[in-house]
Structures are given as C-alpha cells and as structure tokens.
ZAMARKOL-460602 format. One record per residue (C-alpha): residue in three letters; z, y, x. Coordinates in steps of 0.02 Angstrom, whole numbers, plus 50000, padded with zeros to 5 digits. Example, Ala and Ser with C-alpha at 12.3 -4.5 7.8 and 13.67 -1.06 7.14 Angstrom:
// ZAMARKOL-460602
ALA503904977550615;SER503574994750684;
***
This chain:
// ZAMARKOL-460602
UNK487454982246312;UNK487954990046136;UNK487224981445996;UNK486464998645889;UNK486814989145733;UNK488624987245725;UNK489384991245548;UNK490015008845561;UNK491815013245624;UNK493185014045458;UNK494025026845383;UNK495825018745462;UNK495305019645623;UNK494495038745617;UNK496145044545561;UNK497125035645720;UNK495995041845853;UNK495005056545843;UNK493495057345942;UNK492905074045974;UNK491825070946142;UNK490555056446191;UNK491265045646325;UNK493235049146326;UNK493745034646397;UNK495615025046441;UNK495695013446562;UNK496314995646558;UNK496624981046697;UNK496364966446583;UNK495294965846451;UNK495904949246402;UNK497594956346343;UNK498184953346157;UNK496384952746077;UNK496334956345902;UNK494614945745864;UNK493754932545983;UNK493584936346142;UNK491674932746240;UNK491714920846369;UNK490654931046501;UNK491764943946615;UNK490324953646632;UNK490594961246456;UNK491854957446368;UNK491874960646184;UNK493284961946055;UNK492204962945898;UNK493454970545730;UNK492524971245560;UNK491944986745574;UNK491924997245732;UNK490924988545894;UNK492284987046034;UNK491584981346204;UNK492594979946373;UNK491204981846520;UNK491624985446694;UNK491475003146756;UNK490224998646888;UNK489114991546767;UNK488915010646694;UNK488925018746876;UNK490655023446870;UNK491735016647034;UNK493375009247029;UNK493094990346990;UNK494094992146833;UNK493574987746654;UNK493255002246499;UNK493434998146308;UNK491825005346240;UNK491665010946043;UNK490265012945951;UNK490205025645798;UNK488575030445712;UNK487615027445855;UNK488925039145963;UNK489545027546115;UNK491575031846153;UNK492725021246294;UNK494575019346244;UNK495745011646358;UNK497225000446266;UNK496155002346103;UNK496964985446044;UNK498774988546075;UNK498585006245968;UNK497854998645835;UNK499134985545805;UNK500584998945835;UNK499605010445688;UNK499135027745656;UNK501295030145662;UNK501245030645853;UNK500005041145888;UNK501205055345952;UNK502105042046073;UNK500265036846135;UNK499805055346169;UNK501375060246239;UNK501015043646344;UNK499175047446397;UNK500095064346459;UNK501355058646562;UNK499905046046663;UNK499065061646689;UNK500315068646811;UNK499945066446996;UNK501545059447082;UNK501805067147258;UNK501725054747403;UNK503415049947470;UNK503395050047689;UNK504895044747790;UNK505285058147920;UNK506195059748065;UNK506825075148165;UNK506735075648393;UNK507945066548477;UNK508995068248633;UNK509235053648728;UNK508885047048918;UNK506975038948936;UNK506695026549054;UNK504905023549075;UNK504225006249157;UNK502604994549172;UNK502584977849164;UNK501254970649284;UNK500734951849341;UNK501464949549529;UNK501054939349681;UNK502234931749790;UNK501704935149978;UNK502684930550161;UNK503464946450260;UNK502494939250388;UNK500814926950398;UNK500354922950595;UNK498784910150632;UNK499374904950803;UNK497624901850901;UNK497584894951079;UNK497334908251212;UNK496544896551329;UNK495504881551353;UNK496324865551365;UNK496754847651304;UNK498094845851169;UNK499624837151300;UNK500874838251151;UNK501214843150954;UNK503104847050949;UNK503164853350776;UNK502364850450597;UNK502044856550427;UNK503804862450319;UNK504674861550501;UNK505804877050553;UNK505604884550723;UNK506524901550789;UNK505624912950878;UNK506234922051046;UNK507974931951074;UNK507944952051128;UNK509044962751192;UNK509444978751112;UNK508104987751222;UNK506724974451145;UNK506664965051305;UNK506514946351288;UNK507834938051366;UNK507524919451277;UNK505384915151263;UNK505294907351068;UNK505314888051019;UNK504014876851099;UNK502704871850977;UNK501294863151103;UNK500764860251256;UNK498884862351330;UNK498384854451509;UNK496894863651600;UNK496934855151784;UNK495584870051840;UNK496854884651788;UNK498384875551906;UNK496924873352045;UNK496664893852022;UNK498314896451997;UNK498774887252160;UNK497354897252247;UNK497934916152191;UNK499854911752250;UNK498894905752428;UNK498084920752428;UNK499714930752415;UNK500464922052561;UNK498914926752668;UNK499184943752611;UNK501194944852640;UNK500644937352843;UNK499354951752852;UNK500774964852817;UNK501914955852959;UNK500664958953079;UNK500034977653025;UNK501784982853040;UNK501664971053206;UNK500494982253268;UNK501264998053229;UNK502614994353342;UNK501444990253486;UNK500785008353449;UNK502095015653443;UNK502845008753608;UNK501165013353696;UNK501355032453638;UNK502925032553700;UNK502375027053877;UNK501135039353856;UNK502435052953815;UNK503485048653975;UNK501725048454094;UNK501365066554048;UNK503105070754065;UNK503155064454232;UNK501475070454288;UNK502165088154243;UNK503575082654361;UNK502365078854482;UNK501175097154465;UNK502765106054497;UNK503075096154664;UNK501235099154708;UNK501585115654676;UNK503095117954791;UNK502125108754935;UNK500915119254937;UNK501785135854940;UNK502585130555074;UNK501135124055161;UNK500415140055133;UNK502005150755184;UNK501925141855342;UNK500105142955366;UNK500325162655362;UNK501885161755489;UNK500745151455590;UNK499095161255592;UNK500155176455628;UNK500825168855778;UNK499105162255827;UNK498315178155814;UNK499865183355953;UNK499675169456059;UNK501195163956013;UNK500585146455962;UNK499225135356006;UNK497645136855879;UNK497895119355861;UNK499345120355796;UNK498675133055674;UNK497405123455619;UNK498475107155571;UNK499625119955467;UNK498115124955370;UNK497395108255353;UNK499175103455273;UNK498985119955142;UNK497335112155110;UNK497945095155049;UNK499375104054953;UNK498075111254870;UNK497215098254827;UNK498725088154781;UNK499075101654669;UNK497335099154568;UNK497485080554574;UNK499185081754480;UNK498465094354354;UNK497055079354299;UNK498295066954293;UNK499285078454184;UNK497785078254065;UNK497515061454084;UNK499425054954041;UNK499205069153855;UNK497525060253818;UNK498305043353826;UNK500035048853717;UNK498725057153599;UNK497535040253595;UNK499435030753572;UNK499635041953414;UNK497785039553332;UNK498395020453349;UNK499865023853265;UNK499045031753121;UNK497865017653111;UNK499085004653128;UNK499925012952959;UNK498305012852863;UNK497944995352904;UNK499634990952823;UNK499265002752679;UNK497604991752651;UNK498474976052682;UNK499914980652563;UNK498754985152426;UNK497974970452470;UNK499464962052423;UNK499684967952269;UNK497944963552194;UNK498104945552288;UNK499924949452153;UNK499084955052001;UNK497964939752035;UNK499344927852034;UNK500064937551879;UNK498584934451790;UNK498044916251818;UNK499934913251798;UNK499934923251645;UNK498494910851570;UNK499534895351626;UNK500724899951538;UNK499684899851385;UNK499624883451407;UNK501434880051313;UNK501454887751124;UNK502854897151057;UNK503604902450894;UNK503154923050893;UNK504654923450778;UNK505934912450680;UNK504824905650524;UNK504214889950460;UNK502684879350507;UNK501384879250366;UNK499794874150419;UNK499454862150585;UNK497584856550624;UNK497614847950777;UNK498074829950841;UNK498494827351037;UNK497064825451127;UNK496074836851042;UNK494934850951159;UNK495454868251101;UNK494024879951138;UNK494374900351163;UNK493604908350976;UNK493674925750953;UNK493124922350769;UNK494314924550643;UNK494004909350508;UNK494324897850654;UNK495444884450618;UNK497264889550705;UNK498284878750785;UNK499824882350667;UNK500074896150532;UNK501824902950546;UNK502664911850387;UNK504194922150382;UNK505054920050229;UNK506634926750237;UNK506034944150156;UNK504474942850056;UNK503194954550000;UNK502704955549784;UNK501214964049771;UNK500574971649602;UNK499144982549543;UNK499784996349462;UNK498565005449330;UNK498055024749353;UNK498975031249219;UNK500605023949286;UNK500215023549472;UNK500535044049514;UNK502295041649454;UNK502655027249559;UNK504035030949712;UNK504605022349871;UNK506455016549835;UNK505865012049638;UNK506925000749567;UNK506034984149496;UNK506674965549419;UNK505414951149479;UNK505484936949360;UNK504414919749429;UNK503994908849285;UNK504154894349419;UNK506024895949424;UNK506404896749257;UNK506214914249246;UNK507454919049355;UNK507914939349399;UNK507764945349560;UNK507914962549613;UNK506914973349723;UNK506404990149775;UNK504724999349816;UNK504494997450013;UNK502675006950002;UNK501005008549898;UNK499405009449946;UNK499335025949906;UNK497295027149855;UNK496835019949679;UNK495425006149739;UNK493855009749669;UNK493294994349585;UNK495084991149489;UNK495795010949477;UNK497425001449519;UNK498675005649642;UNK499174992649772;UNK500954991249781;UNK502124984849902;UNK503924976649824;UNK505154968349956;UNK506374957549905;UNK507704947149994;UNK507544928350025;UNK508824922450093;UNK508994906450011;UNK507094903450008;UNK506784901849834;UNK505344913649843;UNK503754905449910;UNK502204913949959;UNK500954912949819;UNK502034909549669;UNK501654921949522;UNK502854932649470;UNK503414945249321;UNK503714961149374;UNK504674974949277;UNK504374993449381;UNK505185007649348;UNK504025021149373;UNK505115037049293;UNK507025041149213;UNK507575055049134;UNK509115059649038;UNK509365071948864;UNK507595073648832;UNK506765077548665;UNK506015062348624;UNK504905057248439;UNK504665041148404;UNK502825032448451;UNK502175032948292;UNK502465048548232;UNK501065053548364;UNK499425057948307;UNK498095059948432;UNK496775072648372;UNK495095078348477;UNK496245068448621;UNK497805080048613;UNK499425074448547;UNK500095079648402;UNK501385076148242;UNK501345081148055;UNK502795091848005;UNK503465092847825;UNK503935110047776;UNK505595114647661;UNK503835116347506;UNK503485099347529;UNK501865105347626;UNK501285092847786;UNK500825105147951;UNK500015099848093;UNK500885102648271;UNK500265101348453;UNK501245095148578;UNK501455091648761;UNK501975075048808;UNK502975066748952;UNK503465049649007;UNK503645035848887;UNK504555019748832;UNK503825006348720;UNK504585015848580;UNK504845033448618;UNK503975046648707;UNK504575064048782;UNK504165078548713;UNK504055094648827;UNK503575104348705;UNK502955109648543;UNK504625105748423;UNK506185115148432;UNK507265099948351;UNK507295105648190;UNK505935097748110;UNK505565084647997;UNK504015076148066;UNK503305060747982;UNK503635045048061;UNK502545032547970;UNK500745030847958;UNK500565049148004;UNK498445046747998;UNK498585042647824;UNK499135061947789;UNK498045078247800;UNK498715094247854;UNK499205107147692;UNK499585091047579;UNK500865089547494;UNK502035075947523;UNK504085071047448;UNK505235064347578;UNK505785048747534;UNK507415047847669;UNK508565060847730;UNK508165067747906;UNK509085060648049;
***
C-alpha cells in the first residue's frame, strides 16, 4: 500500500514529531478532514501526499488491526510510522508540540463508567395477573323429555323468561315451576287408569280381610262360652253322680239287710251308672268346646295375615299408581328454576323419543343468569398463590370496557396437564343482565398483598445460573455481586426477603452490562 519510493521525510517535520518506534500510531475518524495536499478518491486508502514525507490514511482492518477506524501512515527511509491528526499538527507547527503531548496524555486516561443506583425500598406490593376470561351462566340445564310422547303444546321460546318453582324454608316445593310443554301419550293414561283400578281392588280386599277377622273373632268367642259351659256342665255330672253313688251305697246296705227290695237296689245302681257316664260324656264335650275356641283363634291369626298381605298389597297396587302417575306427569314441562329460554328444537307435533345420550337435541336449554361464572386459566407460577375470597376487576371489551367486580368462589385446585394452568372459578353479580354467557372478558386477579416490604426495582435484577441477584456499588467505586431471595411481584417492583439490609446502592440500569470487581462512578445520588 506504501509506495517504497517516496522522497524522504524533511528536516521540519523530524524536529515536530519524533519517531522513536515503528508503528506508533494516532487515531483519526475522518481522514477527509482539512487535507493539506489532494486528497485520493478511493476510501479504501486514502492518501494526503506533502512534498516530502508519504502520508497515507488506510483503515485499520486493512492492516489486521480491529476497530473500523482509519490510521495516518508515514513513511521515513523505508521505516513505516501511523500518526493520528498528522495534518492538524503540522499546520499548528513544531510551537504546539507540548499542547499536543499534554493532549495525547489526557486521551490516554480511562474515564470510569457512570451507573445510576438506587437503594431498597419500603412500600406495600400488590401482586396481580392479568388473564383472558370467559363469560359462563351460574347455571346451563338441557331440559330432555322424560317420556315418550307427541309434542300437544310449546308455551315458551327462545330469549323468553320463565320462573322456576317456589320452596319453603325446609326445601319443600309448595308451587311446581312455569309450564314450558305439554306431551300426550294415550297408552300412559290407559296404564295410569289401570294402576288406580288396581288400588281400588286392593282397598275392597282389605274391607273384607278385616271382614273376616270379625267373623273369627265372634266364632272364638262362642267357642270360649261352649267350654265354659261344658265345664258348667262336668261339675253337674259330677254332683249327679256322687249322689247316685251315695245312694247306691245306702241302698246296697239296706239290700244286703233286707231292708229293701234288690230291685230297688239295682235301679239305684243303674242310676250311679249313667251318672257316670254322664260324667265322661261332659268331660269330651269339654275338649271338644277348647278345640273349637282354639280352631276360632288359628282363624283369627289367619284372618290378620290375610289383611297384612292384602294391605301390602295395597301399597304396591300404591307405588304402582305413584309411578305411572309419576311418568304422566312428565308429560307437562317445567322451568327447574327461574332463567331464560335459550335454545328450543321442537315444533308441536313432533314425537319425542326417551335418549339417554347426551348430544341429543333437548327440548329447551335453560340458563340462569342472574350470577355468572368467569372462568380463567391461571399460569403455574401464579396459580399456588391464588385464594378463595381473591379480589378481581372483570373488564368485557363488549361493553365498552366496563368494570365489574368479583371475588374467587373456587379453583380447580390441580394444574391440568396439557396447559399447567389453573382453572379458576370468578362469580360475579348480574343483576341487570349485562353479562351474557360466552362474552370474553379482561380479568385483573389479585393473587398476593403485602405492606412495608423491601422492594428493588425490576431491573436492577440480574438473574445468574437462575438465582436472583443485584450489583452493589461499594463506597471505592467497586461493583459487588449480591444474592437474593425474592417474593411476590408487581410490574415494576419485586420483594426482596432477603439479601440487602437497605443500605445499599445497587445499580438500577442495565445491570448485565457490569461485571463484578469493576469499577464504576455513580452518576445520581442514592434514593
């Protein structure tokens, strides 16, 4: 690039600069500035050509040095040396040579960096997360027919308002809900007809069990009053014959004397005989009158069982009626609760089959709008702070942005796998029903508060091998490095649990940029 035979450098110019070294160099942005010959056209190198010496501005690259800047080369009895503002020294003269050393001095100082700092702050931290929202009903019911039947009547449509039935404080309806349809099924009156026919049957069968049980229970008492007076009768038997036999012994004495006839004696013991024998008879129809009270009380006890059976009868013939009246009642629709119609998919006439499968078309969808649900996926990092009772401001884009307030009514509790987002539950009141299911809403959570903590502003936290920590400038000017613990967090702040005492002044400004054991000047007095 140096031309070897360039006339060589004057006298003047030796006794300006002295050269003592090959390749002391000064650097210079512009070579184009105040030229004291004609400058070359090409960038690429530059040349400001004086009578004598060889002066050549080249860029550094260009002789493997970095920096993208340009170097005044000088070329002295085949010696190569760079000067940097060769021009201007030559037109100020050997004269200034003091001010230009004194000068190249000065540029050789390193100036500190200047870092703003900051020292820990107490204040009150409110940490939130701001999350997309869905607007849901309290309440979603698909109304589905419970029984088979024509469509008689559609009493209600889409956007209409029903109420739903009354309770008394012990839950117990005491007014059925708003009529939304009726079904006809002329086989279910038919059954219906038959199970209250078959209750009657069963109430006539009870009449005459307990019919019956009478009748028994007059016949054991007849039964009762024959023993009682065939006992009557053994002790008369019993009195005839002792005194048949007292005077068959007067009368055999006497015989035996004479006295009487043995006729006589004979009859008299003929009559002991049929005492006797009256006696026996009255002992069998004793028997006779306890086996027929006894048989009287067997019919009682069966008489009371067949009434048992016939009541229970009764009740099944009941249950029956319950049932099949249960199902025809099925055939008129109600509201389950006070809500508005939002979906309707049949037309009267229509056959409504039983489904048990769920994506079945309904015969109305009922919302209940006068709470609704917000649901929002909360991310991991936020979602083990998050509390029932949280406080949280809804804003729906729909409605101009417009605040509504809420509170956390219950989460999900498990992260789902697929999003590692919480599922949580916001209810808000809707009383004036501006709050539709599935508008999309804003919502502002707080997830943690705290008051006088020590706080450091965001960027004044470095994260290194994933820990926090901040650089520190000592009372030297020296930058140290400092771990901390962290805590909850704002947008612009973040707690600070520990690691800093308050007393420090910790860089708060493109911290990365500095190294710990630098040195560094601050450039505004701590706060």
């Amino acid at each position: 690039m140096l031309n070897q035979n360039e006339a060589p450098f004057t006298e003047r110019y030796r006794q300006c600069f002295s050269f003592t070294a090959l390749g002391s160099a000064w650097e210079h942005n512009a070579p184009e500035a105040q030229p004291l010959a004609a400058l070359q056209s090409n960038r690429e190198c530059l040349a400001i050509r004086q009578a004598e010496p060889a002066i050549q501005w080249v860029p550094r690259e260009s002789l493997g040095i970095s920096g993208g800047r340009w170097l005044a080369i000088v070329q002295q009895r085949g010696y190569l040396f760079s000067l940097g503002l060769i021009i201007g020294l030559c037109v100020a003269g050997c004269s200034q040579k003091a001010e230009t050393e004194a000068a190249a001095k000065d540029s050789s100082k390193q100036e500190l960096p200047k870092v703003a700092t900051v020292k820990p702050k107490k204040m009150g931290l409110t940490q939130k997360t701001d999350q997309p929202g869905r607007i849901e009903a309290y309440s979603m019911t698909r109304i589905h027919a419970k029984v088979t039947g024509f469509i008689d009547q559609m009493l209600v449509d889409i956007g209409d308002h029903v109420i739903g039935p009354k309770k008394d404080e012990q839950g117990k309806m005491i007014e059925p809900g708003q009529l939304l349809a009726v079904l006809v099924a002329p086989e279910l009156a038919n059954e219906l007809s038959q199970k209250d026919a078959m209750v009657i049957q069963a109430k006539a069968d009870i009449d005459q069990a307990k019919a019956a049980i009478e009748v028994a229970e007059s016949m054991a008492v007849s039964a009762d009053a024959n023993v009682g007076e065939a006992i009557a009768g053994q002790r008369r038997a019993e009195a005839e014959y002792a005194r048949w036999k007292s005077e068959a012994d007067r009368i055999n004495v006497l015989a035996s004397s004479k006295t009487v006839t043995s006729k006589l004696a004979d009859e008299t013991n003929q009559q002991l005989k049929a005492a006797d024998a009256g006696r026996e008879e009255v002992i069998a129809r004793i028997q006779s009158a306890k086996a027929k009270a006894n048989e009287s009380k067997v019919g009682i006890s069966k008489s009371n069982a067949d009434l048992r059976s016939i009541e229970a009868k009764l009740q099944i013939a009941q249950a029956e009626y319950q049932r099949v009246k249960s199902l025809y009642e099925y055939l008129q629709v109600r509201a389950p609760y006070s809500g508005i119609i939002s979906e309707r998919n049949f037309d009267p006439g229509s056959l409504i089959q039983v489904s048990q499968a769920n994506d079945s078309n309904p015969l109305f969808t009922i919302v209940q709008t006068q709470r609704v649900r917000v649901h929002l996926d909360v991310p991991e990092g936020d979602a083990v702070l998050v509390k029932q009772k949280g406080k949280a401001t809804i804003k729906v884009p729909a409605l101009d942005n417009r605040t509504f307030e809420g509170t956390v009514s219950r989460t999900g509790w498990v992260l789902r796998a697929n999003t590692r987002t919480l599922d949580c539950e916001i209810e808000v009141p809707n009383a004036e029903g501006l709050l539709r299911p599935g508008m999309y809403a804003n919502v502002e959570l707080v997830v943690a508060q705290k008051s006088d903590v020590v706080t450091l502003p965001r960027l004044a936290i470095v994260q290194q091998d994933g820990k926090p920590t901040c650089l520190v400038v000592t009372a030297d000017g020296s930058i140290v490095r400092k771990g901390l613990q962290t805590g909850i967090a704002t947008l612009t702040d973040i707690e600070i649990v520990s690691g800093l005492d308050g007393s420090e002044n910790v860089i708060s400004a493109n911290a990365s940029a500095f190294k710990e054991g630098q040195k560094a000047e601050m450039i505004a007095k701590p706060q």
